[in-house]
Every structure is written in structure tokens, then in C-alpha cells.
C-alpha positions in Angstrom: 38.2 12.4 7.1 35.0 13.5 5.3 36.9 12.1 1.4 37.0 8.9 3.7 33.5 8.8 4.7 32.1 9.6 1.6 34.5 6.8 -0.1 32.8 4.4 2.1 28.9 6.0 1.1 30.1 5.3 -2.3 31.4 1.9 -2.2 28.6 0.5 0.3 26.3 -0.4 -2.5 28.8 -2.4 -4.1 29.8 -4.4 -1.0 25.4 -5.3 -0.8 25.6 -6.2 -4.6 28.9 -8.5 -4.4 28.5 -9.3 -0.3 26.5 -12.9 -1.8 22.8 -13.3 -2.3 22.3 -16.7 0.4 19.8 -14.2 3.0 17.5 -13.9 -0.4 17.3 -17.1 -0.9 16.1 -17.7 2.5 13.8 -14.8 2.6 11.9 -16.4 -0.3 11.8 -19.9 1.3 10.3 -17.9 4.1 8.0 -16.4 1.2 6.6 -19.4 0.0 6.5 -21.2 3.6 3.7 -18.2 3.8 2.1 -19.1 0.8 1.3 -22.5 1.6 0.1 -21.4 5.2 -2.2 -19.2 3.1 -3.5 -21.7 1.0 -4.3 -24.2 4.0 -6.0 -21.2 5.9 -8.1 -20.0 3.7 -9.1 -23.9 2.0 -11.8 -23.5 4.1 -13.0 -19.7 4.3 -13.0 -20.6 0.1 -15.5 -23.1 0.2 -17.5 -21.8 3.2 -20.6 -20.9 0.8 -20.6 -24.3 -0.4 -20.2 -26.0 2.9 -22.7 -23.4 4.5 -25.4 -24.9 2.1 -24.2 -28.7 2.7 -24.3 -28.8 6.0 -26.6 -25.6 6.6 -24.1 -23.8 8.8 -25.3 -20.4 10.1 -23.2 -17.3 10.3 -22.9 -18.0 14.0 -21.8 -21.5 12.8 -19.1 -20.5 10.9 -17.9 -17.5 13.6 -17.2 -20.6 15.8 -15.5 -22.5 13.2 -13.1 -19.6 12.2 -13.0 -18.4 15.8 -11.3 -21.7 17.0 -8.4 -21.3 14.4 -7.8 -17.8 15.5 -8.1 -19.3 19.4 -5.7 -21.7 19.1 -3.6 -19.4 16.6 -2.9 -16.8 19.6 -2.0 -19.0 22.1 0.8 -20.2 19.4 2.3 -17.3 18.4 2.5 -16.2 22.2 3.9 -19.7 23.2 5.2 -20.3 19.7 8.0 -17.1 19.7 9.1 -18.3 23.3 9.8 -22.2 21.5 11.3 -20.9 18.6 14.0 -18.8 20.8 14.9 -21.9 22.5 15.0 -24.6 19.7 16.0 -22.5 16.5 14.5 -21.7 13.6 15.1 -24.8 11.3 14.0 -27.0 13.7 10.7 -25.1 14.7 9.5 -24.2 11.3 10.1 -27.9 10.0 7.8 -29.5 12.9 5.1 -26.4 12.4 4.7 -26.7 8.5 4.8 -30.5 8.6 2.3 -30.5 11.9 -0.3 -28.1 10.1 -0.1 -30.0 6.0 -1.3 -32.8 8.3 -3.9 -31.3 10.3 -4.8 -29.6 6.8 -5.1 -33.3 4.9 -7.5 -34.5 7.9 -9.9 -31.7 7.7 -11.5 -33.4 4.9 -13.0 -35.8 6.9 -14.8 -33.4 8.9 -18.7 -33.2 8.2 -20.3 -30.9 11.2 -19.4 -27.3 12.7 -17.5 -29.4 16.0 -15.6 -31.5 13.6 -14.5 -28.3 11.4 -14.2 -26.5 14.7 -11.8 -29.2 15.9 -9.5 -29.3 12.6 -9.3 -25.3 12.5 -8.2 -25.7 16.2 -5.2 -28.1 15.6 -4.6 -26.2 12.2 -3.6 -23.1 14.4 -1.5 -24.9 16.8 0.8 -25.6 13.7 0.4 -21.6 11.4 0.8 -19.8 15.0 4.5 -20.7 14.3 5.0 -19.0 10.7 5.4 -15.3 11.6 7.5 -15.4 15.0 9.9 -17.7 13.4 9.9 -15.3 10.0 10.4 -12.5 12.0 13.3 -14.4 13.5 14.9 -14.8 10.7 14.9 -11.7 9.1 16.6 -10.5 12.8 19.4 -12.9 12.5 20.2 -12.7 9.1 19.2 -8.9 7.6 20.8 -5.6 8.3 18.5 -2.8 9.7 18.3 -1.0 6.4 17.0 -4.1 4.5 14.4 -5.6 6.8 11.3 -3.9 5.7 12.1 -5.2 2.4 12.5 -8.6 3.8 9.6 -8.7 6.0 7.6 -7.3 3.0 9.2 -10.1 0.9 7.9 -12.9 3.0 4.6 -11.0 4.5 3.0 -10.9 0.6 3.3 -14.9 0.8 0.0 -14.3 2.2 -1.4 -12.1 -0.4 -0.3 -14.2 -3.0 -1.4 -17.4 -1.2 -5.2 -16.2 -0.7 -5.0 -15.2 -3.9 -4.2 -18.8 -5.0 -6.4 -20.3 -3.0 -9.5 -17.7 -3.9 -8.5 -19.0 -7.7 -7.7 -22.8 -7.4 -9.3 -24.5 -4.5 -13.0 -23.7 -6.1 -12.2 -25.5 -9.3 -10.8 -28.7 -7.5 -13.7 -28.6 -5.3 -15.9 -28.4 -8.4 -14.2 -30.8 -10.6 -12.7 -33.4 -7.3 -14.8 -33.0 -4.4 -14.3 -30.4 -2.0 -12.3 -32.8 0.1 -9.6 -33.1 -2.2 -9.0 -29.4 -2.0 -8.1 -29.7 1.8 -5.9 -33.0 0.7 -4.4 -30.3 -2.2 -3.3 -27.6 0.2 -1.8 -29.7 2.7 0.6 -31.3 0.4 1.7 -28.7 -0.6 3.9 -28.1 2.9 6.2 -31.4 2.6 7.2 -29.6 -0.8 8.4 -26.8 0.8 9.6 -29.0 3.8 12.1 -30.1 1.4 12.8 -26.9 0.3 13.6 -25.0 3.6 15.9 -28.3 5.1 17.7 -27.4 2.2 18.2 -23.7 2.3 18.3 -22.7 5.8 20.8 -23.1 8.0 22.0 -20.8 11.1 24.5 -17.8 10.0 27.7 -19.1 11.8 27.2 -23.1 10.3 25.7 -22.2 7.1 27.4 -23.9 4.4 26.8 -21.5 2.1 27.0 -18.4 3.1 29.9 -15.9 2.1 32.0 -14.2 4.6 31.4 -11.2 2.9 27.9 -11.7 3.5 28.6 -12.5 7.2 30.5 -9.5 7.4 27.8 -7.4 6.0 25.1 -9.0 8.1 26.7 -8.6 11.3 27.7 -4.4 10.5 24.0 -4.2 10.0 23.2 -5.4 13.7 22.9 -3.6 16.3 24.8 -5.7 19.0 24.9 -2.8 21.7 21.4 -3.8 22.4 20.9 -6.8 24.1 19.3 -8.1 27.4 20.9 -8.8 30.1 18.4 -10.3 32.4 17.4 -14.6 32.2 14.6 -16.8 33.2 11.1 -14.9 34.6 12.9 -11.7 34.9 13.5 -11.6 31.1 10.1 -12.0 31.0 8.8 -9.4 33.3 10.9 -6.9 32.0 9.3 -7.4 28.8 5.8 -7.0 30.1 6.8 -3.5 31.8 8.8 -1.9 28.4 6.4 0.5 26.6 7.8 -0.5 23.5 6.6 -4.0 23.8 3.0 -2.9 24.8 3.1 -0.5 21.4 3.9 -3.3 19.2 1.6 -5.5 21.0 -1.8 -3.4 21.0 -0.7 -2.0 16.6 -0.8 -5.8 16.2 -4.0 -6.4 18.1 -5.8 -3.8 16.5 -5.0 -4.2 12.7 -4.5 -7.8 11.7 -8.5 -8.7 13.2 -8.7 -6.3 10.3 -7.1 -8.6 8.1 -8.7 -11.7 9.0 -12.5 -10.2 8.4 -11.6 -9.5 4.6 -10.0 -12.9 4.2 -11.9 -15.1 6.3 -15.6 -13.4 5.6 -14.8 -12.1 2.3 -16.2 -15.1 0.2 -19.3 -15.6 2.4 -19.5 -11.7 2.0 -19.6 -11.9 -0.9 -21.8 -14.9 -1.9 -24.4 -13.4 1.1 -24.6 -9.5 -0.1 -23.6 -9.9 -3.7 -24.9 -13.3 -5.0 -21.5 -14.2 -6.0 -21.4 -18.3 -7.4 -18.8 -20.5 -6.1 -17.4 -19.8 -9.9 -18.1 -16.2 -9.7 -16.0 -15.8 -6.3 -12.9 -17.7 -8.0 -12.9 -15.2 -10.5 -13.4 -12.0 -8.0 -11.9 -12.9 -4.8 -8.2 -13.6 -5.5 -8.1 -9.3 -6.4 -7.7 -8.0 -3.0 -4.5 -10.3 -2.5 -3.0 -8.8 -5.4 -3.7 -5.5 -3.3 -2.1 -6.5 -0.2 0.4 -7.8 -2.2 1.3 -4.3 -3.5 0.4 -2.4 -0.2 3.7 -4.9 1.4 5.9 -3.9 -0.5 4.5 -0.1 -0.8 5.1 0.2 2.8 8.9 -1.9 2.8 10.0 0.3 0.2 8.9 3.3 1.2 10.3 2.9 5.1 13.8 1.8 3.3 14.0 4.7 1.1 13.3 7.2 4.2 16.0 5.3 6.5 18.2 5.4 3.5 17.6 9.2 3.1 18.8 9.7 6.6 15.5 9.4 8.6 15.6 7.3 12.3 14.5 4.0 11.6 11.7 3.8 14.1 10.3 7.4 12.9 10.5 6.3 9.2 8.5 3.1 10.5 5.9 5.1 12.3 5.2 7.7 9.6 4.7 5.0 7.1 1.9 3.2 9.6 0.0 6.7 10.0 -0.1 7.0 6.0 -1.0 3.8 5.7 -4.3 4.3 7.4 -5.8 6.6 5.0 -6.8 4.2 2.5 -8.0 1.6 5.2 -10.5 3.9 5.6 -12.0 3.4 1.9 -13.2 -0.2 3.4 -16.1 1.8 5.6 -18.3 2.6 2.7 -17.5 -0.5 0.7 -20.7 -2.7 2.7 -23.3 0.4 1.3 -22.1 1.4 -2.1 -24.6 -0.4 -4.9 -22.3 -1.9 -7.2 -20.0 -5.0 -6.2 -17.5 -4.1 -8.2 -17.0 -0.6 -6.7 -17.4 -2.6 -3.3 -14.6 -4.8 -4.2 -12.5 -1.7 -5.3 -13.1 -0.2 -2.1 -11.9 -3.4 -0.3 -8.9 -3.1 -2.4 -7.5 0.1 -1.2 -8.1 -0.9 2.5 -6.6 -3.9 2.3 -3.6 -2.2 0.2 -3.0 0.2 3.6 -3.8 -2.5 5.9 -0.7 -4.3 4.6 1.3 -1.7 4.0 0.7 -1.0 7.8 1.6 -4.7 8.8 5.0 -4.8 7.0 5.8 -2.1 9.3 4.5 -3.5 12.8 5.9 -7.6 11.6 9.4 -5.1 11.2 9.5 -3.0 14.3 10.1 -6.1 16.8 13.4 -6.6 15.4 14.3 -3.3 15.1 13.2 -2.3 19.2 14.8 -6.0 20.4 17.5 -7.5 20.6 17.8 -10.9 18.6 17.2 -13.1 21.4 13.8 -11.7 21.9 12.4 -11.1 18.9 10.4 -14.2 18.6 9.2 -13.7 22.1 7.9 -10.2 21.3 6.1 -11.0 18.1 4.5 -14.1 19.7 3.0 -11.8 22.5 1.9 -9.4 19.8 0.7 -12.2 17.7 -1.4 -13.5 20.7 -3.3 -9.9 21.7 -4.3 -10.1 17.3 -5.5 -13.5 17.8 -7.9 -12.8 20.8 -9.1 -9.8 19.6 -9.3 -11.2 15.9 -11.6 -13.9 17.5 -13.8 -11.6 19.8 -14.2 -9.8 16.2 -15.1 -12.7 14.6 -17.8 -13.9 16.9 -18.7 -10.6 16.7 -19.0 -10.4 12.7 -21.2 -13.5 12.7 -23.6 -12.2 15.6 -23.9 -8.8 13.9 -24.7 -10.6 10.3 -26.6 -12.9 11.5 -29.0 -10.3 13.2 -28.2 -6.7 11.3 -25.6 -6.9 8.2 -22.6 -6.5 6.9 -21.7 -2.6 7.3 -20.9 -2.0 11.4 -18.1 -5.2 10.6 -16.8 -3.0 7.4 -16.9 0.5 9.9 -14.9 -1.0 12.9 -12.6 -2.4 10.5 -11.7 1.1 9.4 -11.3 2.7 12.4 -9.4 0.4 14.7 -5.7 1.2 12.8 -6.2 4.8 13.3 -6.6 3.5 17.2 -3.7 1.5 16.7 -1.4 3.8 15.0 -2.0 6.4 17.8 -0.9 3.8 20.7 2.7 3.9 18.7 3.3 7.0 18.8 2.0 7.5 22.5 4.0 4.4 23.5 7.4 3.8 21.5 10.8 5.0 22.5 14.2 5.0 21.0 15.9 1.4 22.7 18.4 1.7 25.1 21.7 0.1 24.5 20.8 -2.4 27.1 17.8 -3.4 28.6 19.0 -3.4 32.2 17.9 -6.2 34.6 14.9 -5.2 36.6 
């Protein structure tokens, strides 16, 4: 019996390397779908500095213009996850990437804080839809021990997309005409359009896709947990699971952390530093790179644990409270002298900030059952975008009137909040969620 087992330890590697490689590609479609919803966000956080002098936009002006995109962004990912679980995946991302490279085109024509208002409003309708149908995805067509990986995989799209835009959209301002740079990043989603209609298709019709792959994707699930309620009492038994309300309140109280570096950061650091338009291409793309590390730092690390023999939710959960050490390194960043030691400083936080989100974009499908996993990381997605705005209004009130350092403290303090409300929340799943 045990010669048996350990036969099967031995020859479960080989069955992942030979089991067909058609969930990567699809993981990196979902990769560079997040890219290009990075470079359309932050087209306009990028050029704020030069807009701000245009148009003489205050820090109160721009709160309102970045606030509307957040708005509008949490009411899609909360009625976003619901639409994805009834229409598909395919279907959904196709109409949201195609919906926001439009709205993205148009904002060029904008001129006054309503108009940008208005365009960052739509624009969120359309990115709300990028996570919950990611998250999805990785659910359907990932084993348990691989998701961190591909959650990390297509979560760094937005490092290296912020990153891209910190570096590019400046010069094409400079050299076109900042209103080419918002007719530049939304192209670029009909290229990856193309791409996805290509590449995806659902696991049991997907023309491509091995049956040893299948067959490894399916042993990977865990189909013992599943719901068994429908219609409003689905719903209602979602709002009363402490699982649900853990997942939401870690999501509401780290990614607002998240959207101060990258939405503020190049006003931050034109207003406190004296950074150029030039100057920020050549600083700001660095904390991307950062983030970029800290995913794959935290999908790594969780998959080596679980792989190890540790429960997948405590392996999770360990990770997230390690991961907010170095987001603490962001609270003295606003009052050191130097900016270079202040862009270090944002660095590490923003490394343990997303080492911390790979984990909470993860733990939705590994507490729900398939069906719901959309739905769940919609409602999270919502209680990050209401309290990313309030935080946002906040930033420009408390700039505007004081400075930069009680945005940078906050910051640091609210995962260590957030971590604590997982571990005094979460539960191991039941094999079925019973009907309420």
C-alpha cells in the first residue's frame, strides 16, 4: 500500500510536466489582458502633473477624477462576478476589454475635471470585469496546488503594465501630444481581443486541450464542495458565511493601499520631490518591478508550503501575515530626505502589498465552489473599491491641506488590520454549503 502511494508521489510530477501546457497559455492571455488594463488605468495618473498644470487641477480635483474610476470600478466587480457566472468567461472578458480600449480612446477628448471625471467613470464600468473573470478562470482550469502560481502569473500584469505605462506614455505625450497616449493604450485591448478569442475556450469544448490535462485539472478540484442553494438564497447564504466576510474586508483594506502608490505616486512625486515629467518616466516604473517580484514571492512561497504538506488555507494565511512586514517600510518613506531612499522604501511596501494580494485574489477559489467564485471576488472587489475611493478623497483633502505622510501611515497599517480579520474570520469549507 505505502510502495503504491509513494509510486504515485513519484510519478505526479511527470504527469504535470507531460499532462499538456494549454491552462499556461491561457494564464498568460489572462496576464497580458492585465497589462493592457494597467496601461489604460494609469494613462492618466502618468500624465496627472502635466494635466494638473494645463488645466490647473487641484489635489481635490484630481481626488474626484480618480475617485470616479474607483466608484464605478466597485460597483463592477460586485455586479461584474455575478455577470460573469452567468454569461462565461469568453464572452464577458471580450465585451469588458473591448468596452474599456473604447472608453480609453475617448478620454482624449476630455479637457475639464467633469469630462475626465466622466471618462474614468465609464473606464471602470469596463476594468471592474478583469479580476473576477481571472479569478474565474484560474478556478475552472487550475488544480489547488498550482493556483497561487497562476493568480501570481496573471496579478504581475499589473506591475508590469504600470511599469510600462510609468516608461512609455510620458514620451508619447512629449513627442505626440498627450492625447495620443490615451489613443495608444486603448488600442492596445483589440490586440489582445484577438488574442484571448483565440486562446480561451471553456475546459469541456476546448479544442485544444489534452485529456491528460482534463484529467489532471479535474483531480485538482475539489468537487465535494459545491452549493446547493439557487436564486436569492444563494445569495444570502453568501452574505452570512464568515469566510466570505474575511475575504471581503483583506480586500477592502489592502488594495486602497495599492491604488495610493499607483494612482498618487507620480503626483507624489512631482509635488514632494520635484520630479519632471522626464524624470518620473525614468523613476516611476521601479515599484512595478517590485510588485512584480512581491507576486510571485507570495505564489511561490504558498505553493512550496502546500507542497510540503501544509493546509492550503493556513499556508495562504501565514504568507499574508509575512507579507505585512515590509508594507510597513512605506510609513517612513513621506519623511526620509532623500527621494531615492523614499522610492526604496515604497519598493519594499509595495513588494509585501502584492505579495499579500496574490494570496487574498487566490483564497476565493480555494473557500468556494466554482460556481461562486466570481460572485465572491466581485463582492470583495466592491468593499476595495469604496474604501479605495473614501481613501482617495481622503489623500487629496489631507494633501491639499497637511501633506503627504498621514496617506503613507494609514497605508502601512491597514494590512496588518486586514490580515487580523482572516485569521478571526476564515474556516476550513464544508463539503457543502447547505441551503439556509
Amino acid at each position: 500500500m505505502m510502495n503504491g502511494m509513494q509510486r504515485e508521489m513519484d510519478l505526479a510530477p511527470l504527469r504535470v510536466r507531460t499532462s499538456g501546457g494549454t491552462r499556461w497559455w491561457i494564464v498568460w492571455t489572462l496576464f497580458f489582458s492585465t497589462v493592457t488594463n494597467y496601461i489604460s488605468r494609469q494613462t492618466f495618473s502618468v500624465l496627472a502633473p502635466m494635466l494638473s498644470s494645463q488645466y490647473h487641477f487641484s489635489h481635490s480635483d484630481l481626488a474626484r477624477i480618480l475617485g470616479a474610476f474607483q466608484i464605478s470600478y466597485a460597483i463592477t466587480w460586485l455586479l461584474g462576478g455575478i455577470f460573469l457566472d452567468a454569461v462565461g468567461t469568453r464572452l464577458g472578458l471580450a465585451l469588458a476589454v473591448s468596452f474599456w480600449s473604447v472608453v480609453n480612446i475617448f478620454s482624449g477628448f476630455a479637457s475639464s475635471v467633469s469630462g475626465f471625471a466622466a471618462f474614468r467613470f465609464l473606464l471602470g464600468i469596463g476594468e471592474g470585469l478583469n479580476w473576477p473573470g481571472a479569478t474565474k478562470t484560474v478556478a475552472e482550469w487550475f488544480p489547488s496546488q498550482e493556483r497561487s502560481v497562476a493568480v501570481a502569473i496573471f496579478d504581475s500584469g499589473s506591475s508590469v503594465g504600470g511599469a510600462l505605462a510609468a516608461l512609455v506614455i510620458p514620451w508619447i505625450a512629449i513627442a505626440l501630444g498627450w492625447r495620443w497616449s490615451f489613443v495608444f493604450s486603448g488600442a492596445l485591448g483589440f490586440v489582445w481581443l484577438a488574442m484571448w478569442l483565440h486562446v480561451y475556450h471553456p475546459l469541456d469544448r476546448h479544442p485544444r486541450v489534452s485529456p491528460e490535462e482534463v484529467a489532471l485539472i479535474r483531480a485538482g478540484h475539489d468537487v465535494t464542495l459545491r452549493f446547493e442553494t439557487r436564486g436569492v438564497a444563494r445569495w444570502l447564504a453568501l452574505g452570512k458565511s464568515s469566510n466570505v466576510w474575511a475575504v471581503v474586508l483583506g480586500r477592502g483594506l489592502t488594495d486602497p493601499i495599492w491604488w495610493f502608490y499607483i494612482f498618487w505616486l507620480p503626483q507624489y512625486l512631482s509635488d514632494a520631490r520635484g520630479f519632471s515629467l522626464k524624470r518620473i518616466a525614468l523613476f516611476a516604473w521601479i515599484p512595478f518591478v517590485a510588485a512584480d517580484l512581491g507576486n510571485f514571492t507570495g505564489g511561490f512561497i504558498s505553493g512550496y508550503c502546500i507542497r510540503r504538506g501544509i493546509p492550503v488555507i493556513r499556508a495562504r494565511m501565514w504568507v499574508c501575515a509575512i507579507s505585512c512586514l515590509p508594507i510597513l517600510a512605506g510609513i517612513p518613506a513621506a519623511r526620509v530626505h532623500s527621494a531615492y531612499s523614499a522610492l526604496a522604501l515604497i519598493c519594499v511596501a509595495v513588494w509585501g502589498y502584492a505579495s499579500w494580494s496574490t494570496m487574498g485574489l487566490t483564497l476565493p477559489s480555494d473557500l468556494f465552489p466554482q460556481d461562486v467564485v466570481a460572485t465572491v471576488t466581485g463582492f470583495s472587489g466592491f468593499a476595495a473599491g469604496v474604501v479605495g475611493a473614501a481613501f482617495t478623497y481622503a489623500v487629496g483633502f489631507l494633501v491639499d491641506r497637511f501633506s503627504y505622510a498621514p496617506a503613507f501611515l494609514v497605508a502601512g497599517l491597514m494590512p496588518v488590520v486586514a490580515t487580523g480579520c482572516l485569521f478571526l474570520l476564515i474556516s476550513p469549507p464544508a463539503a457543502t454549503i447547505p441551503e439556509e
